[in-house]
C-alpha positions in Angstrom: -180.2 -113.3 -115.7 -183.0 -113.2 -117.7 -185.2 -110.1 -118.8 -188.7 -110.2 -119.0 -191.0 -106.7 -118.8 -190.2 -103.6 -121.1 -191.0 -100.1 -119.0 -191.5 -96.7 -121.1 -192.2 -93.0 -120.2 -192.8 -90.9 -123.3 -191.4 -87.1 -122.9 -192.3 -83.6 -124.3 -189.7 -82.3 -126.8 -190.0 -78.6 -127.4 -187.0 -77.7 -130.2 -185.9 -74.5 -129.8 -185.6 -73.2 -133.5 -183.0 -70.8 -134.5 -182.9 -68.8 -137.6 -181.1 -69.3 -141.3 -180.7 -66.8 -143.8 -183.1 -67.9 -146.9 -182.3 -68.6 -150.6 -181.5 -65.6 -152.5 -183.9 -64.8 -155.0 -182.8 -65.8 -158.4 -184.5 -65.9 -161.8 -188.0 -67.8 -161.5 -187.0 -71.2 -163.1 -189.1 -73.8 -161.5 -187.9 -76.4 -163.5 -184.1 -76.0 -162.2 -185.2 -75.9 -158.6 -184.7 -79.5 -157.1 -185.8 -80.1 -153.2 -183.2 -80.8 -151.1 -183.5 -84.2 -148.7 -184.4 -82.6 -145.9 -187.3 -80.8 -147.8 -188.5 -84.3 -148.7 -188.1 -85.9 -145.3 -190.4 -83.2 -144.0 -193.0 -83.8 -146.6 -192.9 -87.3 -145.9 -193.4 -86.6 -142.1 -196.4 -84.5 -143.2 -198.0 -87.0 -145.4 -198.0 -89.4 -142.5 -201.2 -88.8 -139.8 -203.5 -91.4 -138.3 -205.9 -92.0 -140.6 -203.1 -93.1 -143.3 -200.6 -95.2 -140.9 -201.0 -98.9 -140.9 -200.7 -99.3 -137.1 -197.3 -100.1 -135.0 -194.3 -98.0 -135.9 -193.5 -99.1 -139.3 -193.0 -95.6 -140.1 -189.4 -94.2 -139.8 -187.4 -91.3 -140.7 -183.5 -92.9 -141.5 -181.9 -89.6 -139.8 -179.0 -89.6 -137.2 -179.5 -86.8 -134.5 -177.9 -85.5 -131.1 -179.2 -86.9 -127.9 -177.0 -85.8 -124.7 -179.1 -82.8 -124.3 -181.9 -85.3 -123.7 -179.5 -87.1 -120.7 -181.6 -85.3 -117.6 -185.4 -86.7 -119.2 -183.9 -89.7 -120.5 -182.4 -90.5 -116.7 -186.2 -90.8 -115.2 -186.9 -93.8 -116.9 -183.5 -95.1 -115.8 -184.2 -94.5 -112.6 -187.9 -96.2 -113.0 -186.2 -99.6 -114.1 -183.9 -99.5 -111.2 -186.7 -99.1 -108.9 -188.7 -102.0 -110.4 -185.5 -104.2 -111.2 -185.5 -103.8 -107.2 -189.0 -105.1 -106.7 -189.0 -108.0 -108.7 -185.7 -109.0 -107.1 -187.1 -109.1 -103.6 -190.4 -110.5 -105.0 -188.5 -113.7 -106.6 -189.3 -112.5 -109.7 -193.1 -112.3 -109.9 -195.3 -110.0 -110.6 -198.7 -111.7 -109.1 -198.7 -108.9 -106.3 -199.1 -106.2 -108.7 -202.2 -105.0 -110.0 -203.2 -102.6 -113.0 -203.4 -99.8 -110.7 -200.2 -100.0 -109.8 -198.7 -100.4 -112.9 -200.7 -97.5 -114.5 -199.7 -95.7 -111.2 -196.0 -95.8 -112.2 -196.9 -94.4 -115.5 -198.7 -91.4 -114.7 -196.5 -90.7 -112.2 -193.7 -90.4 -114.6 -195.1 -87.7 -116.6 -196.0 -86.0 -113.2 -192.1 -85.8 -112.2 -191.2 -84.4 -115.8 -193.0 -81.4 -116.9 -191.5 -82.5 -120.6 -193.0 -85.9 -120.4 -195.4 -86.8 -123.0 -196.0 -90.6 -122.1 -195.1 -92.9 -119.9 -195.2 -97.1 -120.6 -194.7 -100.2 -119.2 -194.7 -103.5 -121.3 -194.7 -107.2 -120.5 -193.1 -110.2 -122.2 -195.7 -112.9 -122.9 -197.2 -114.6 -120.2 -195.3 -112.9 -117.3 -197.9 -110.6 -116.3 -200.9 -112.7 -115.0 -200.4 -114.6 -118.0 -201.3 -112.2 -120.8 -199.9 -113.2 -123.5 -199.1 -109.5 -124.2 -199.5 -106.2 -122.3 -198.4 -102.7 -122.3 -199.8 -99.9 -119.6 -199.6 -96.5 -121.2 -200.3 -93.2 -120.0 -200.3 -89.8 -121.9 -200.8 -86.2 -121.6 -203.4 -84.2 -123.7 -202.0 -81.2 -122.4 -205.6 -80.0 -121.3 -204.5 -80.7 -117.6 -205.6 -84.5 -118.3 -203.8 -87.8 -118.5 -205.5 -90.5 -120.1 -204.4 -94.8 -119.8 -204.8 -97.5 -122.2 -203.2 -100.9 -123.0 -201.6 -100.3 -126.2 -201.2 -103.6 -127.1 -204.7 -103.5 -128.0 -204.2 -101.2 -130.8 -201.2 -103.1 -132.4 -198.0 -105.8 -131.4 -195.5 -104.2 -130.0 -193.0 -106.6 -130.1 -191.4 -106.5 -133.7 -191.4 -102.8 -133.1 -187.6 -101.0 -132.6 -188.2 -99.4 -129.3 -189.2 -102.7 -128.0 -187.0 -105.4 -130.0 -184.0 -103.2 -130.8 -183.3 -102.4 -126.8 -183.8 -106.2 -125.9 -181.1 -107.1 -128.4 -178.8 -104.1 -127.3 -179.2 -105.7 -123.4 -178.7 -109.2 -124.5 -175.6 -108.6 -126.3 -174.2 -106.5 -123.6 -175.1 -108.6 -120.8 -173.3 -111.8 -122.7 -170.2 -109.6 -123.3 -169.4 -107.4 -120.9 -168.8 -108.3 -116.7 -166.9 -106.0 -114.3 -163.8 -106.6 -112.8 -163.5 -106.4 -109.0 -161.1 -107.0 -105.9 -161.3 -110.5 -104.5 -162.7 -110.5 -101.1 -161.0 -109.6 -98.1 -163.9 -109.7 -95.7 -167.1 -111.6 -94.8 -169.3 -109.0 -96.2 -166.9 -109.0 -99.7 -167.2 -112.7 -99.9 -170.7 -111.9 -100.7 -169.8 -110.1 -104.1 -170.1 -112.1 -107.3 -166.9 -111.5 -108.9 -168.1 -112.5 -112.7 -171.8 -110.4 -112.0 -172.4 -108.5 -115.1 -171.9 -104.4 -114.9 -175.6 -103.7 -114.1 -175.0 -105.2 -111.2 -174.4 -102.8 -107.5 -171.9 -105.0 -105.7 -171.9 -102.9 -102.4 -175.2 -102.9 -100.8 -176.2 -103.7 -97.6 -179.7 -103.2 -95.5 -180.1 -103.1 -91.8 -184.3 -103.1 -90.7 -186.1 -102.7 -87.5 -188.6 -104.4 -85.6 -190.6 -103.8 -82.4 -189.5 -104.9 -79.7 -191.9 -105.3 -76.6 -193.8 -102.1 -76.5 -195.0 -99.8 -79.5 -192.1 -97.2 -79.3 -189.3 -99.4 -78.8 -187.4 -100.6 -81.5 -184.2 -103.0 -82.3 -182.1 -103.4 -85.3 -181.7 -106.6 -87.1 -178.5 -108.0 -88.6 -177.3 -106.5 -91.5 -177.8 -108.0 -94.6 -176.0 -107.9 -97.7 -177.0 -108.5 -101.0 -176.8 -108.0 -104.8 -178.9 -105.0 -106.2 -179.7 -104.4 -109.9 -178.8 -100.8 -111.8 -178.8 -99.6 -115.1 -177.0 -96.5 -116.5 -177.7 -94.3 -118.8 -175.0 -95.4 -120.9 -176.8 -98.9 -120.9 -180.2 -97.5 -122.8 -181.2 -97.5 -126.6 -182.3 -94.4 -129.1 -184.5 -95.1 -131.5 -185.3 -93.2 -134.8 -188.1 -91.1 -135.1 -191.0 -93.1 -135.8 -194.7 -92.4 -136.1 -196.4 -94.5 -132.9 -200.2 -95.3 -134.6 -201.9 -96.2 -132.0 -200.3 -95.1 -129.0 -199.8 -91.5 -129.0 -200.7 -91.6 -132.7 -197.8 -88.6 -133.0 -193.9 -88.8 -134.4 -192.0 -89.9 -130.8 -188.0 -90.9 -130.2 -187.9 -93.2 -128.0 -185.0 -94.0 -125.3 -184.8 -97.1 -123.8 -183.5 -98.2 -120.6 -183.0 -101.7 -119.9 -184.5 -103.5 -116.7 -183.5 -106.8 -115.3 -186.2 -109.0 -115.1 -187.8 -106.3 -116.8 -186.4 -106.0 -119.8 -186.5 -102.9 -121.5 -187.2 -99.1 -120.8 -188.4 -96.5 -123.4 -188.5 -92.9 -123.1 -190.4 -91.5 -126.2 -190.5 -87.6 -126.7 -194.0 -87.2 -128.5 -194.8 -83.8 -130.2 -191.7 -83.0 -131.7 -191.6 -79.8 -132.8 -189.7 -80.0 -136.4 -186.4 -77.6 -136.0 -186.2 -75.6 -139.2 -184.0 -72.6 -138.3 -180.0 -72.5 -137.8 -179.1 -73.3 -134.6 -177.0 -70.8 -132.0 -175.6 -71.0 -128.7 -179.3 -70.9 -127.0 -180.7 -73.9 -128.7 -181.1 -76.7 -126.7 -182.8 -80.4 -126.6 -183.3 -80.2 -130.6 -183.2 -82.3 -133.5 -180.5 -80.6 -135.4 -181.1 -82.5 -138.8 -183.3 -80.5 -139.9 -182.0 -76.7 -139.1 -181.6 -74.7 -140.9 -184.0 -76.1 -143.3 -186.2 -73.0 -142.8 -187.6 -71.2 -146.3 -187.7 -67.6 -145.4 -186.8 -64.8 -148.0 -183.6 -63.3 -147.0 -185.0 -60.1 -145.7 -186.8 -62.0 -142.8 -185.2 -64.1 -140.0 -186.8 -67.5 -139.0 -187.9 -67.7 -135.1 -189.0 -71.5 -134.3 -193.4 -71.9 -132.6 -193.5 -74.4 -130.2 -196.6 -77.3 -129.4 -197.3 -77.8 -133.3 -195.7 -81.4 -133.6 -193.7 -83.1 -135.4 -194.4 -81.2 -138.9 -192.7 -78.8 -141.6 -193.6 -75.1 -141.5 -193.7 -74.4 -137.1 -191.7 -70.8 -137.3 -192.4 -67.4 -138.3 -190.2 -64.8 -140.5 -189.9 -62.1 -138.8 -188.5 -59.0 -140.5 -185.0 -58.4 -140.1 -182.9 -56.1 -139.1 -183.6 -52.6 -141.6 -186.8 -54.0 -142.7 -190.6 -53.5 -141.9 -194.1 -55.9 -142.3 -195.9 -54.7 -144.9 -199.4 -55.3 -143.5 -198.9 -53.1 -140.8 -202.6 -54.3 -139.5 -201.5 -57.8 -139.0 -201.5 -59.5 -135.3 -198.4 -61.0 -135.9 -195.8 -58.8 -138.0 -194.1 -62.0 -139.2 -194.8 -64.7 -142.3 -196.3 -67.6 -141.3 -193.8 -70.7 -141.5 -197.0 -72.9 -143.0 -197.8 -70.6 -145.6 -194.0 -69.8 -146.5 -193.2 -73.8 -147.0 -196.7 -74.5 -149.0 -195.7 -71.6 -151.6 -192.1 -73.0 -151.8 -193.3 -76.4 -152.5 -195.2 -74.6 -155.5 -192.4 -73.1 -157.1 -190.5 -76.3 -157.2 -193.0 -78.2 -158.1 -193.1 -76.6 -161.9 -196.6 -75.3 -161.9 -195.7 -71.6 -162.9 -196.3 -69.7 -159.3 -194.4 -67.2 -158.5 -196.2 -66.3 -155.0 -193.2 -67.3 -152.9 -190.4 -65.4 -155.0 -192.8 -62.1 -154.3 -195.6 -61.9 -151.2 -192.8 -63.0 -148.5 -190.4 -60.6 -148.3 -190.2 -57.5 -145.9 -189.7 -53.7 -147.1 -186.6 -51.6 -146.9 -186.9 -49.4 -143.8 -186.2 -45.6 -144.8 -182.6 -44.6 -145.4 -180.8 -43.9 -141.9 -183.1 -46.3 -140.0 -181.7 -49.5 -137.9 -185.2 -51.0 -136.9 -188.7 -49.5 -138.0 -192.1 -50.7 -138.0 -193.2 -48.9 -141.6 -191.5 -46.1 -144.2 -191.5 -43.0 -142.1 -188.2 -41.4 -142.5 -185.2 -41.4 -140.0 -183.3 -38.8 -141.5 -184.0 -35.2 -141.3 -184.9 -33.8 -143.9 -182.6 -30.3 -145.3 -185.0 -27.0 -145.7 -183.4 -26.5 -149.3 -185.1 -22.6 -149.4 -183.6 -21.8 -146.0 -180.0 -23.0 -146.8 -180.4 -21.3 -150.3 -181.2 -17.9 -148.6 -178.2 -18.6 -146.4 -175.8 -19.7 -149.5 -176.9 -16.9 -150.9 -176.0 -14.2 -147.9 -172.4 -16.6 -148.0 -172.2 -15.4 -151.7 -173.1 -12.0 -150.9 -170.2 -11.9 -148.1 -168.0 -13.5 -151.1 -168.7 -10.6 -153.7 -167.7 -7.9 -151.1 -164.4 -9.4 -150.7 -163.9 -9.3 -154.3 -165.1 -6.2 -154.8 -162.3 -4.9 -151.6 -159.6 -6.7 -154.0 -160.9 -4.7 -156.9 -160.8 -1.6 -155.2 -157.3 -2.4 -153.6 -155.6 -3.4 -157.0 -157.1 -0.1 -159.2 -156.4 2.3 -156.5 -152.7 0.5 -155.1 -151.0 4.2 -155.8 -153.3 5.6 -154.2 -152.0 7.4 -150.6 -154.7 5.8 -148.6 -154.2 2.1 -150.1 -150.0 2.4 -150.0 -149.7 3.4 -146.6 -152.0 0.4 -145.4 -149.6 -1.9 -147.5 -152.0 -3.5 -150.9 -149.8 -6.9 -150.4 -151.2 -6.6 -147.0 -154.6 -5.8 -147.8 -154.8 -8.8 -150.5 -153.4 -11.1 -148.2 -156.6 -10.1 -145.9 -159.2 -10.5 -148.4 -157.5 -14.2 -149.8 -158.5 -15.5 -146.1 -162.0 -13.3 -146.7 -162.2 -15.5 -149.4 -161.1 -18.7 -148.3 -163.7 -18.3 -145.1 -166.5 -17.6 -147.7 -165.9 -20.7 -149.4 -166.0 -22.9 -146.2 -169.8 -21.4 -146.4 -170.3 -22.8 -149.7 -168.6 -26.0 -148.6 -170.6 -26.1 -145.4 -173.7 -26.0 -147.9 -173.2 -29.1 -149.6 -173.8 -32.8 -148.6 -171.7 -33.5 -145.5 -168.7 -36.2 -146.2 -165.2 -37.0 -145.2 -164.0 -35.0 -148.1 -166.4 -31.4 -147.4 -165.4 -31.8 -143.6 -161.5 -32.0 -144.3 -161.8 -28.9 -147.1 -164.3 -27.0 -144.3 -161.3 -27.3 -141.6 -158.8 -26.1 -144.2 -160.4 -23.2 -145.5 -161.4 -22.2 -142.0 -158.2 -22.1 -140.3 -156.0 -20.8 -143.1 -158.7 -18.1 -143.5 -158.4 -17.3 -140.0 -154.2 -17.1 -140.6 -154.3 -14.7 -143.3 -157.0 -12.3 -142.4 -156.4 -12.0 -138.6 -152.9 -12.8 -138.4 -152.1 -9.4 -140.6 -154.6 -7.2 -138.5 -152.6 -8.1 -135.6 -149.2 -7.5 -137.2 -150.5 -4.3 -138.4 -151.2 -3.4 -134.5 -148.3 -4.6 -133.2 -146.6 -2.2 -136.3 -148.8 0.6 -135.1 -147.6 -0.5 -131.7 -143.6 0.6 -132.7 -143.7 3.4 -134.6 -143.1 5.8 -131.7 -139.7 3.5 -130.7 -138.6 3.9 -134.6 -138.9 7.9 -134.3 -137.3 7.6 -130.9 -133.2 8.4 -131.0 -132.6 5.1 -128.4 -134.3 2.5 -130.5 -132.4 -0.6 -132.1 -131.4 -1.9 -135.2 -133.7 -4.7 -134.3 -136.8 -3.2 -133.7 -136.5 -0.7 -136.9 -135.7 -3.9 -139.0 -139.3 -5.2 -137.5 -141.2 -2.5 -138.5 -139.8 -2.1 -141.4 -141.9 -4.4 -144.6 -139.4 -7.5 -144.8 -140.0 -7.7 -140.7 -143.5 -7.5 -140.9 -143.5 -10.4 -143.6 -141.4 -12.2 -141.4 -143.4 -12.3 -138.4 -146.2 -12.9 -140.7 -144.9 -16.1 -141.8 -144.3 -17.5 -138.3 -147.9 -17.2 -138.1 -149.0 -19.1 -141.1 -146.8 -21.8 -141.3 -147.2 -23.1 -137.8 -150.9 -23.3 -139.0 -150.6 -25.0 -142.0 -148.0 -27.6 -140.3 -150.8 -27.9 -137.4 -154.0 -28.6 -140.3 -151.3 -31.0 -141.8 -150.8 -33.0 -138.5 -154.3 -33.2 -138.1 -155.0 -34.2 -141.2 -153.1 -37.3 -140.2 -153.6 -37.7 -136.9 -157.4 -36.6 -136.4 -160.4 -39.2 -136.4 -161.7 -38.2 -140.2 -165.4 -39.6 -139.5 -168.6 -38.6 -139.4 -170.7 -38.5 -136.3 -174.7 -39.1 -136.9 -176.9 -37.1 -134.4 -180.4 -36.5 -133.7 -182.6 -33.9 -133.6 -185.2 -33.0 -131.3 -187.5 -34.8 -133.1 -185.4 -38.2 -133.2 -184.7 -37.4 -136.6 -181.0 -38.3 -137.8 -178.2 -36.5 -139.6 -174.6 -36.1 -140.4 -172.3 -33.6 -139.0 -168.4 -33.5 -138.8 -166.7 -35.1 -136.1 -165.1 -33.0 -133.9 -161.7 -34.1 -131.4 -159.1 -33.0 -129.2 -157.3 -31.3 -132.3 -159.9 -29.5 -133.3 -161.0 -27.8 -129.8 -157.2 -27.1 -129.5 -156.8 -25.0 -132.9 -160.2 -23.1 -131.6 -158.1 -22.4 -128.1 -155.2 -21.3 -130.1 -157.6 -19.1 -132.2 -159.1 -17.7 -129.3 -155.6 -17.0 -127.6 -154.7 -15.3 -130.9 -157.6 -13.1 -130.8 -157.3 -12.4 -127.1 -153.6 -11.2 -127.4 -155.0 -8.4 -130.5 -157.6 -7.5 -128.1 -154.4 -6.8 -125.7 -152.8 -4.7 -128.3 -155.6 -2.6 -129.6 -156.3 -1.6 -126.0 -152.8 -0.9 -125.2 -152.7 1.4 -128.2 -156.3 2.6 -128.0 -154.9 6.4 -128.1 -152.8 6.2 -130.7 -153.4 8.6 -133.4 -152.7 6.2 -137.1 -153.3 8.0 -140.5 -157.0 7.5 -141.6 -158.0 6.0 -138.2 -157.2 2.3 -139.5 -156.0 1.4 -135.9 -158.9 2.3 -134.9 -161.3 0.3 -137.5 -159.2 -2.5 -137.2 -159.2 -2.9 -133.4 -163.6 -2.8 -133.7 -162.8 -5.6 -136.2 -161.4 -7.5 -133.7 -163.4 -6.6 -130.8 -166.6 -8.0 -132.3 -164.3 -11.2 -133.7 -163.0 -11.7 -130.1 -166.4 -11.6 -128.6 -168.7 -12.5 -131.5 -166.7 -15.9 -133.0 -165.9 -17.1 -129.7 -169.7 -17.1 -128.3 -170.9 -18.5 -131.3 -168.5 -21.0 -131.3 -169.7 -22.1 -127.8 -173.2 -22.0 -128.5 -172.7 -24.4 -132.0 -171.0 -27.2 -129.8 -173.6 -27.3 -127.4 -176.3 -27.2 -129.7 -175.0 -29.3 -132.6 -176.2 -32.8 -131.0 -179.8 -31.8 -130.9 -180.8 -28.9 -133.4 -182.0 -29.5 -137.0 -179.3 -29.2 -139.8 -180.0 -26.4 -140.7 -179.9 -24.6 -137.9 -176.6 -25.6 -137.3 -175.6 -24.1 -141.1 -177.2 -20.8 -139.7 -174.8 -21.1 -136.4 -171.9 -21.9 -138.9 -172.5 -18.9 -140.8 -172.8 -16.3 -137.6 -170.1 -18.1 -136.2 -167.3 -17.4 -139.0 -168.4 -15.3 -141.8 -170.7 -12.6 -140.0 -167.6 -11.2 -137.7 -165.1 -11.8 -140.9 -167.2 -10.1 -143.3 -168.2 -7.0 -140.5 -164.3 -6.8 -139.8 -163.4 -6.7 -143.5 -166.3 -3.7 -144.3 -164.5 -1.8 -141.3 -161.4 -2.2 -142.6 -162.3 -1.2 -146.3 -164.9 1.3 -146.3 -163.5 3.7 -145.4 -160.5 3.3 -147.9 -163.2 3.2 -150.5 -164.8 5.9 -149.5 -161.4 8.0 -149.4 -160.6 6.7 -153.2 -164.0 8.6 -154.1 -162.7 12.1 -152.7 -161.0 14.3 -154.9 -158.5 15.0 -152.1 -156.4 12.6 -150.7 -154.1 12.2 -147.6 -149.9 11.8 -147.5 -148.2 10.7 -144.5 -144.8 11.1 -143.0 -144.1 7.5 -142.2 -141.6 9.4 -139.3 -143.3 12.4 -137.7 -147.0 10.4 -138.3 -148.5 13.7 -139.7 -151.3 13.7 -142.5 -151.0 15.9 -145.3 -153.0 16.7 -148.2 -153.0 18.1 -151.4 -154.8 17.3 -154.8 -155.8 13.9 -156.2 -153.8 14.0 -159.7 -154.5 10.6 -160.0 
């Protein structure tokens, strides 16, 4: 069967771009930098417009490129040379009946159906249209909601050209070789099948009209008749490269075409391709992908593709990345224009000394703690170094009384008033004065992994040694009536006597320390960034299940002292320590506990250093208060030139003159 007409529709391609990270800056060397091909291709595709082609498509870019995304657009124009492979069949082959009109009709219609549709064509073999020796209807858009027509064989021979020559060959080597292989007939209506028709052909196609019968509304069926019907597949068309079409759409196109029997060829040509210079991704569709990632932006910006520029270098933007800002915060687009990125790259390869692309494309760091921002305003709150120094310095202050308590405990150890409070006891107390102190200092300092582990451990082991005593001095207090009593036990004397009380003591702090060691290795070790009220950001010490259970345990602690200085309230203890000591722990239980409350609330929204000041009320302010209730009135008993001895049995205070 012999093929004689060649159909096209030319279609929109919009190339979704995607972005690639640019060429690290290196050391300006011009001479070193070489363009790569795809560089060159797309200055070759630039130097090529109208006014320097030669006419035809002569012009071609030797690149191989990915067409199924183009199946759906590509399918129209099969499905237009089916339709008119149909009409010429049941017109024997002639196209006398046709007019211009019509023709140009089909064409425009085409670019109506698909909104990516750039042009639409149908050309003629020689002499088969009213016996022009040549002729080619064309329609375009000009995207201006008009569609202009021509004959483009007035503006150059299309025959030589690939789209036209290059499908015919394709269709006359696969209709000579290939023929499909069917059932022989069992029926009247099979014997009607051609077994040795070619595979364009539809075997299995019958038509059954009407005519009027006698009066206007009454119809009858005619005999069914069967016949052989022409179709082409998609599989059966022809891709082009790109070319430059001078004089037709004047514009780089890809043309698919679809072969037509009896008219010979189809071609679908994408016109205003959009040159795809970014990397592609999962969301890029109907693209050219021999040129992505071909893209020039500086690798602080990312490359987003511009549509509806054509088929030239330079259609995307840098836009800042991730962490970095536009400088010209003024601008109506905060990105680098893809045009003037690839003309200053084509100057520092060319060797002519300019450095503008290594240094006017690049974004700005955004401040330090800042994902996204649109200039250098800062993300992270800023620490009031004078308020935390004043702070420090009442930390320090709380520091030097506790030293000053160990001072006085070791000079004055004989002493009556020290002895019978028990000086091991006393420095035990003011080692976990000093280890809260520090925490204060620690608390001061830049906030890590490393300050947040040391903070726990001086907190809690501080806790251990100056509460846990306090208590065990209580619970002493507590026995001293069963030790005088004639019915106590061995037991119980052995407890209030020193090695018990050390005994009990260590049950305290060892559980403690095994606890700070589990967590150590068990507990999330992170930091946690917050923000203020003012959506500035910070650092503060992550906080889990461990930690809230050590503050219940604390708070159990205290609770169970509180229990014991009440129970005990009227005992009557040399110098009235019971007494001081159980206000120590009063204000601790109470004091600690609702600061403690009020921190964890408050830390995920107040300014740094607020929360240092909450830190500081919440741990050394009832320490330090419980210590000077403890020891001043010891030291104010050393200064007396009269001091007190005790019957540890009979609890009754003597005195007599200070020797000492």
């Amino acid at each position: 069967m012999k093929s004689r007409t060649i159909v096209t529709a030319r279609f929109l391609l919009q190339l979704i771009t995607v972005c690639l990270a640019a060429l690290t800056q290196a050391a300006y060397c011009a001479s070193t930098v070489k363009p790569d091909p795809a560089t060159l291709a797309l200055q070759y595709v630039e130097s090529v417009t109208q006014a320097t082609c030669n006419g035809g498509a002569s012009e071609y870019l030797n690149i191989i490129f990915d067409t199924s995304d183009w199946k759906e657009q590509a399918n129209v124009v099969v499905r237009l040379s089916n339709i008119l492979s149909h009409w010429l069949t049941k017109n024997n082959h002639v196209l006398w009946n046709m007019t211009d009109e019509m023709i140009f009709a089909m064409t425009r219609t085409t670019i109506e159906i698909e909104k990516l549709t750039f042009g639409s064509a149908i050309a003629f073999e020689p002499g088969l249209y009213h016996n022009m020796s040549k002729f080619c209807a064309y329609s375009y858009n000009t995207y201006n909601n008009t569609i202009k027509s021509h004959d483009i064989s007035v503006e150059y021979n299309y025959f030589p050209s690939e789209w036209y020559d290059g499908c015919k060959q394709k269709f006359l080597k696969t209709l000579g070789s290939l023929h499909r292989s069917v059932p022989s007939a069992q029926s009247s209506e099979e014997s009607l099948v051609d077994h040795n028709a070619p595979i364009f052909l539809n075997n299995n196609v019958s038509l059954r009209l009407s005519q009027v019968y006698n009066a206007p509304d009454e119809k009858v069926h005619l005999p069914t008749t069967y016949f052989v019907d022409l179709r082409m597949e998609y599989e059966d068309g022809f891709w082009t490269r790109p070319y430059f079409d001078c004089g037709g759409g004047n514009i780089w196109m890809i043309t698919f075409n679809s072969p037509i029997m009896c008219i010979e060829n189809g071609t679908l040509k994408f016109g205003i391709l959009d040159i795809n210079q970014c990397d592609p991704d999962s969301t890029t569709t109907k693209t050219i992908n021999v040129f992505q990632g071909t893209h020039h932006c500086r690798p602080t910006t990312t490359c987003v593709t511009r549509a509806g520029f054509g088929f030239k270098r330079g259609t995307y933007y840098c836009y800042c990345s991730r962490g970095f800002y536009f400088p010209n915060r003024s601008a109506e687009v905060p990105a680098f224009t893809g045009f003037n990125v690839e003309v200053a790259y084509a100057e520092y390869i060319s060797g002519n000394g300019s450095k503008w692309y290594a240094t006017d494309f690049d974004c700005l760091p955004c401040a330090e703690g800042c994902d996204d921002c649109t200039d250098d305003t800062p993300c992270l709150a800023v620490l009031n170094w004078i308020f935390r120094s004043i702070l420090l310095s009442l930390v320090i202050g709380g520091l030097v009384i506790v030293v000053l308590a160990m001072v006085v405990t070791v000079r004055n150890r004989h002493r009556t008033v020290i002895k019978v409070a028990g000086p091991k006891l006393l420095l035990l107390i003011c080692f976990g004065g000093v280890l809260i102190n520090i925490s204060g200092i620690v608390e001061f300092l830049q906030v890590t992994v490393t300050t947040c582990t040391a903070r726990v451990w001086l907190l809690h082991l501080g806790f251990a040694f100056v509460y846990g005593p306090l208590l065990l001095k209580i619970w002493r207090i507590s026995l001293v009536e069963a030790v005088s009593s004639i019915n106590v036990s061995e037991e119980v004397s052995k407890s209030v006597s020193s090695s018990g009380v050390w005994w009990k003591l260590s049950l305290i702090v060892l559980p403690v320390f095994i606890d700070l060691i589990v967590w150590s290795v068990v507990s999330n070790l992170t930091l946690q960034l917050v923000q203020t009220g003012t959506q500035l950001k910070y650092h503060i010490c992550h906080e889990d299940w461990m930690d809230y259970g050590i503050m219940l345990a604390e708070f159990l602690f205290l609770l169970w002292g509180v229990y014991l200085c009440f129970k005990r309230r009227n005992v009557v203890t040399p110098y009235n320590e019971a007494r001081y000591i159980a206000w120590g722990i009063y204000v601790t239980t109470f004091w600690k506990n609702f600061m403690t409350v009020i921190r964890i609330f408050l830390s995920q929204s107040i300014d740094p250093d607020v929360l240092y000041l909450l830190y500081i009320m919440e741990w050394q302010v009832p320490v330090t208060l419980t210590l000077i209730m403890l020891f001043l009135p010891k030291i104010y008993r050393t200064r007396r030139r009269r001091i007190n001895k005790i019957n540890p049995t009979t609890l009754v205070v003597q005195e007599e003159d200070d020797d000492d």
